[in-house]
N, C-alpha and C positions, 0 to 999 in steps of 0.2 A: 520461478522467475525466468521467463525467457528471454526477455528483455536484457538485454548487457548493462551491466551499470557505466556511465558513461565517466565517472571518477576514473577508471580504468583505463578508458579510452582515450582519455587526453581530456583539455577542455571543454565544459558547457558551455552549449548556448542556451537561451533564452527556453526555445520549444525543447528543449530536451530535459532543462529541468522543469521546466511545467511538466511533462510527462513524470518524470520520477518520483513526483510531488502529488500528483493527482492518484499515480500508482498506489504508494505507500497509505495515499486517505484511504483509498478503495481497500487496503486488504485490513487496514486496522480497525474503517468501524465493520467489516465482516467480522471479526474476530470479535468486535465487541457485542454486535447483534447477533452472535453464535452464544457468548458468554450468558446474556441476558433472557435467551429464549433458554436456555438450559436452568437456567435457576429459576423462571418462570416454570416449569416443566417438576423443576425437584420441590417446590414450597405445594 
């Protein structure tokens, strides 16, 4: 995470949490299309 969380920082705006928001989608469906190519990979 290079990004600073902005909870930190003081107040959100708007585009800051659409960025923290879009973040978090991006690394969790990786995590889930990591998940599922691996169990694809072990059947």
């Amino acid at each position: 995470d290079d990004v600073p969380s902005a909870a930190a920082g003081g107040p959100m705006d708007v585009n800051t949490a659409l960025q923290e928001v879009l973040k978090n989608a991006i690394i969790h469906d990786g995590v889930v299309h990591g998940l599922h190519e691996s169990a694809k990979a072990l059947d």
